[in-house]
C-alpha positions as CSV (number, residue, x, y, z in Angstrom):
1,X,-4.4,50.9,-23.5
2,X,-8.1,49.3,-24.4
3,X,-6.7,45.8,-22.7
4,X,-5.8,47.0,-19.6
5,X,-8.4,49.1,-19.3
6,X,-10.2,45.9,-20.0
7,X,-8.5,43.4,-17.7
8,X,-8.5,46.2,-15.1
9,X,-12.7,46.4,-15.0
10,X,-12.4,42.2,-15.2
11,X,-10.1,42.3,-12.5
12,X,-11.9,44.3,-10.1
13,X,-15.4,42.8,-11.5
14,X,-14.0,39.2,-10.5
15,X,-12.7,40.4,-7.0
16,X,-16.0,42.1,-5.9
17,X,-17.8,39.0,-7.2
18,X,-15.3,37.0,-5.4
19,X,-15.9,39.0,-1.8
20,X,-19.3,39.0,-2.5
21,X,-19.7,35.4,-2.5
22,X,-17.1,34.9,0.2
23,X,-19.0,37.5,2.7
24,X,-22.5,35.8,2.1
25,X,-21.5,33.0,3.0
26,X,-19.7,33.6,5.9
27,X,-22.5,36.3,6.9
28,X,-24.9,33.2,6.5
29,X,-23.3,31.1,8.6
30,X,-22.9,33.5,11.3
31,X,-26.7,34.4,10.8
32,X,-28.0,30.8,11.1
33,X,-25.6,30.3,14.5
34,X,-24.2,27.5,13.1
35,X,-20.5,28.2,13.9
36,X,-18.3,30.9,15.8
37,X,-16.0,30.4,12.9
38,X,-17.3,30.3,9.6
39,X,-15.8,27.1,7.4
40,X,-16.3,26.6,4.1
41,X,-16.2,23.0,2.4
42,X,-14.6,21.8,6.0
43,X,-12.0,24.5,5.9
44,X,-11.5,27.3,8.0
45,X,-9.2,30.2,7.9
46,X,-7.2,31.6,10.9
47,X,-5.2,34.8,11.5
48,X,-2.2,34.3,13.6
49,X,-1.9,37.0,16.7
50,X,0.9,36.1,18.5
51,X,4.4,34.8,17.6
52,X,3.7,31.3,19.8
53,X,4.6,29.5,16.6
54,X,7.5,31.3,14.9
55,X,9.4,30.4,12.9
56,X,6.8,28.0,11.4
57,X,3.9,30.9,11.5
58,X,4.8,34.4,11.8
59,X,2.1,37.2,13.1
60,X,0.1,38.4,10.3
61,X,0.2,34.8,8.9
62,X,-3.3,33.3,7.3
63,X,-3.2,29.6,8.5
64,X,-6.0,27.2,6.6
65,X,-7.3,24.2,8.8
66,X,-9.5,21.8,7.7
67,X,-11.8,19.7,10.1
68,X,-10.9,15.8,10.6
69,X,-10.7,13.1,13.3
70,X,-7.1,12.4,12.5
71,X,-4.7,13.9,14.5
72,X,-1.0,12.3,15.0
73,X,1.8,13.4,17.2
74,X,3.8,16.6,15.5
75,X,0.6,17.9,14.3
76,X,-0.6,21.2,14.0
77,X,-4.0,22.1,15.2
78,X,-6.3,24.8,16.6
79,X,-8.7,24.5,18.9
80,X,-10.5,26.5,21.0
81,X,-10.1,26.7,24.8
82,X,-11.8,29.7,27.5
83,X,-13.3,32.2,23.9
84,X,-9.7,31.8,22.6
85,X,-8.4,30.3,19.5
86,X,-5.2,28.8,19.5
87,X,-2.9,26.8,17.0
88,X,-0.3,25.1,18.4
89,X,1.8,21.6,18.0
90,X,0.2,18.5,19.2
91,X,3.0,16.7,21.3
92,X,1.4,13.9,23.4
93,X,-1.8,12.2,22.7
94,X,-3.8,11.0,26.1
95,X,-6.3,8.2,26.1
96,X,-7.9,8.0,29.3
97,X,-11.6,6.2,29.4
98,X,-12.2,6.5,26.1
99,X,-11.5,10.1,26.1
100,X,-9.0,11.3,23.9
101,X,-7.2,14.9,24.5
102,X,-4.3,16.2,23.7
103,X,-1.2,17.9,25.0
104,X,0.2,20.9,22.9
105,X,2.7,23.3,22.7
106,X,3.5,26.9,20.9
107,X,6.8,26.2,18.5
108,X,8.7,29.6,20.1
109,X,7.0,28.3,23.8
110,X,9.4,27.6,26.2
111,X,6.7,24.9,27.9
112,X,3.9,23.4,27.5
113,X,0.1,24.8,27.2
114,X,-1.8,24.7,30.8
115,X,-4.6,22.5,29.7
116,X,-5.1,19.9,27.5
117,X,-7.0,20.2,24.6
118,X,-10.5,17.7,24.5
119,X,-11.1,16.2,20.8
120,X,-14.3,18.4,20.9
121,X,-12.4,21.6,21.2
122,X,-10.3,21.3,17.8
123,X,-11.5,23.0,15.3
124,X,-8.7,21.6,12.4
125,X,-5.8,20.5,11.1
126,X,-3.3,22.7,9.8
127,X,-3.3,22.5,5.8
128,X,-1.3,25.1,4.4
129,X,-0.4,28.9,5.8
130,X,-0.2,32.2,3.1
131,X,2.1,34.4,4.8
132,X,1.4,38.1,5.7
133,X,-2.1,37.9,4.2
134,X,-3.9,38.4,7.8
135,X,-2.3,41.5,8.6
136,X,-3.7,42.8,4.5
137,X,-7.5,41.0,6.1
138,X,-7.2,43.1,9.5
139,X,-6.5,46.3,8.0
140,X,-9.0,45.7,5.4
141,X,-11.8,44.6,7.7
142,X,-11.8,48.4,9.5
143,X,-15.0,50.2,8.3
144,X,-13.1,53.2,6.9
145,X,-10.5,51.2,4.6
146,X,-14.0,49.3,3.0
147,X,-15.6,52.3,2.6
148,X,-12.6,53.4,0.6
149,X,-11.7,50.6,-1.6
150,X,-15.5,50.5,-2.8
151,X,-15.4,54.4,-3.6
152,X,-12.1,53.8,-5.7
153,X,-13.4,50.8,-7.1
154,X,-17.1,53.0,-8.0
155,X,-15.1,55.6,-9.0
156,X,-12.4,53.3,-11.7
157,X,-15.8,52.0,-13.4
158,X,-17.9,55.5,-13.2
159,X,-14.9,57.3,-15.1
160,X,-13.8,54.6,-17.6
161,X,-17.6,53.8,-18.2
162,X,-18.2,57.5,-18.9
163,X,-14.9,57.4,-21.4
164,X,-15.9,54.5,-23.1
165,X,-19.9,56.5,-23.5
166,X,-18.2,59.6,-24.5
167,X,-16.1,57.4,-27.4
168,X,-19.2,55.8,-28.4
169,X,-21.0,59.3,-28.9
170,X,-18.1,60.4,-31.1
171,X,-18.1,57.5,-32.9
172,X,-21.6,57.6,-34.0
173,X,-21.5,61.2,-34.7
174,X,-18.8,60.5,-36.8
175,X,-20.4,58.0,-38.9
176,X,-23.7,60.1,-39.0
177,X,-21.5,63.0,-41.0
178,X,-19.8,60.1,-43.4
């Protein structure tokens, strides 16, 4: 029972260290203006909204892009276009004085976007995607959920810190009588 008790207080110890980080960083980089999306090391994460890309991203998806000059044909990109972010296929590249943009297309769309997307306006390459982890982010982000996990994470370590003191008492008054 000590061990999991134990790995339990790691566990959460690692994960509020691990948010912790996460968040000031991504609260920095908000606060400085630097970018609308925070990226870390060149990467950024995305939550998917829509179904435009099913069956290769589902709604609720995470999809990880990463920022590079390299875009082919039958790429995956996102880019952003009129304060929306959108990831979609890359299915003609355009050259047209020295100007490079890009035609795209949702997987599950029936036609192609409106516009095309200007090299400026990507903001990555599609990396990898965790499935279903957006839709655990969204409901975590609401004030009321945080608010709650922190309390049961406060209240884990205030009662197994005030076992553990209560063990230690009982030890030493046990050794103080021997």
């Amino acid at each position: 029972m000590k061990i999991v008790k134990k790995g339990f207080r790691l566990f959460c110890s690692l994960l509020l260290i691990l948010i912790a980080i996460y968040n000031c960083l991504i609260l920095t980089q908000k606060w400085i203006g630097k970018e609308k999306i925070p990226e870390i090391f060149g990467y950024r994460n995305l939550i998917v909204l829509t179904g435009s890309m099913a069956p290769t991203f589902q709604k609720g998806d995470v999809v990880i892009v990463k920022e590079t000059d390299e875009i082919q044909k039958n790429d995956i990109i996102s880019f952003e276009q009129n304060h929306t972010i959108v990831t979609h296929r890359v299915i003609e590249i355009k050259e047209e004085k020295g100007t490079i943009s890009f035609v795209t297309k949702g997987d599950a769309n029936s036609g192609i976007d409106e516009e095309e997307v200007k090299k400026e306006e990507v903001l990555g390459k599609y990396v990898t995607a965790i499935p279903k982890l957006g839709t655990i982010l969204l409901f975590l982000k609401r004030p009321i959920v945080l608010l709650i996990l922190f309390f049961v994470i406060g209240l884990g370590y205030a009662v197994s810190g005030e076992k553990e003191s209560k063990k230690k008492e009982k030890g030493e008054r046990y050794e103080q009588k021997n």
